[in-house]
C-alpha positions in Angstrom: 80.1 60.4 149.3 78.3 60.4 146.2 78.2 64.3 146.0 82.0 64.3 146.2 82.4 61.5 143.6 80.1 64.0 141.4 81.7 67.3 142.0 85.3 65.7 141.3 83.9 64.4 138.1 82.3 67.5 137.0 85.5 69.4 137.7 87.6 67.2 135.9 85.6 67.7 133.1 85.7 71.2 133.3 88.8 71.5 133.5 89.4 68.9 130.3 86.5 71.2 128.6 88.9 74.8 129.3 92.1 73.3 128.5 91.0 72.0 125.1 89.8 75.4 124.7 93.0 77.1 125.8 95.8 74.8 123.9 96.7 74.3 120.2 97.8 78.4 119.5 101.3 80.0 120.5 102.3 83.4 121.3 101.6 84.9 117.6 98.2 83.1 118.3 96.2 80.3 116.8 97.7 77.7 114.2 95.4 78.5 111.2 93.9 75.3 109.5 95.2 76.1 106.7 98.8 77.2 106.0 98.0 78.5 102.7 95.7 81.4 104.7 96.1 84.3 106.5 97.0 83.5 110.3 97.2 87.2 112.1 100.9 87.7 112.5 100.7 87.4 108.7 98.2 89.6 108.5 99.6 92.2 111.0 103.1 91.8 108.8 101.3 92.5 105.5 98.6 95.4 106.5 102.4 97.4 108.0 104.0 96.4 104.5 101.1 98.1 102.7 101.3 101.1 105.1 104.8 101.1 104.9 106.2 100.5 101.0 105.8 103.7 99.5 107.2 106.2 101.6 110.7 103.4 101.9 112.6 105.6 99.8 115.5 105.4 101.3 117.9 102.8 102.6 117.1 103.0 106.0 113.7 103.6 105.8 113.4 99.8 103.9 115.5 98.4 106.6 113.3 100.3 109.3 110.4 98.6 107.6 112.2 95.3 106.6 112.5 95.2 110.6 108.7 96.1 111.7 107.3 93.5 109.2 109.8 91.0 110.3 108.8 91.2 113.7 105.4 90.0 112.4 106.5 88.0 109.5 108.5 85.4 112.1 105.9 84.7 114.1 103.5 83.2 110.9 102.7 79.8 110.0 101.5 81.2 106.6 103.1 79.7 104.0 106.1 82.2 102.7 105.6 84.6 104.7 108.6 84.1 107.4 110.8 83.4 104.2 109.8 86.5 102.1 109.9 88.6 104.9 113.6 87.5 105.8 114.9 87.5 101.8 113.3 91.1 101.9 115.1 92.1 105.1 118.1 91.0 103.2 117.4 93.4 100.3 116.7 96.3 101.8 119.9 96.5 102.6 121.6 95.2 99.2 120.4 98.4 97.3 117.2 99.6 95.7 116.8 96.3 93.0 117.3 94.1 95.8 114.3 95.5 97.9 112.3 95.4 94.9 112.8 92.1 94.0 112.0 90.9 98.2 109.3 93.6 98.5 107.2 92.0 95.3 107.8 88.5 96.6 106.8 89.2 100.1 103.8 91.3 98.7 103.0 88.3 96.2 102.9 85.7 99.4 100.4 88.2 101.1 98.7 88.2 98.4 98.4 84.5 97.7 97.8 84.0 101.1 94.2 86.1 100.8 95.9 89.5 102.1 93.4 92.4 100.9 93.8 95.8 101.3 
């Protein structure tokens, strides 16, 4: 009797241990401490921005790109990023001021957030 008292005891606290383990993240991945930081959608959003931005001459190259960053960008807990992401969206369909002005924001949030390149 006492070995089953101890196994169901041990298991329960394995199985508290691997749950605590297993919780507190979502699909885009663990909640980062700190908002202000870099969590990896983020990251994922800004390193295809980088690879992306110069060669979005044309309309529907920023939209194209706008649209791969975005599918990053909404999955981020950083602060700013989501928002710049979807203002840039916005503007790279509004003309070639309009993506500039939501490109250098959305680059500035990577930046702030401790982006490198």
């Amino acid at each position: 009797m006492r070995t089953r008292h101890a196994a169901v005891g041990i298991t329960t606290a394995l199985f508290i241990a691997l749950t605590g383990c297993f919780s507190g993240g979502d699909e885009a991945g663990p909640t980062p401490a700190d908002p202000t930081k870099l969590d990896d959608a983020a990251e994922l959003a800004c390193d295809d921005f980088a690879k992306g931005y110069d060669s979005a001459q044309t309309e529907q190259a920023r939209v194209d790109l706008a649209g791969k960053v975005n599918k990053w960008a909404q999955d981020s807990v950083t602060n700013l990023i989501a928002e710049n992401a979807t203002a840039m969206a916005r503007g790279s369909e509004a003309g070639p001021d309009a993506w500039k002005m939501g490109a250098d924001a959305f680059a500035q949030a990577c930046l702030d957030a401790g982006w490198k390149a």
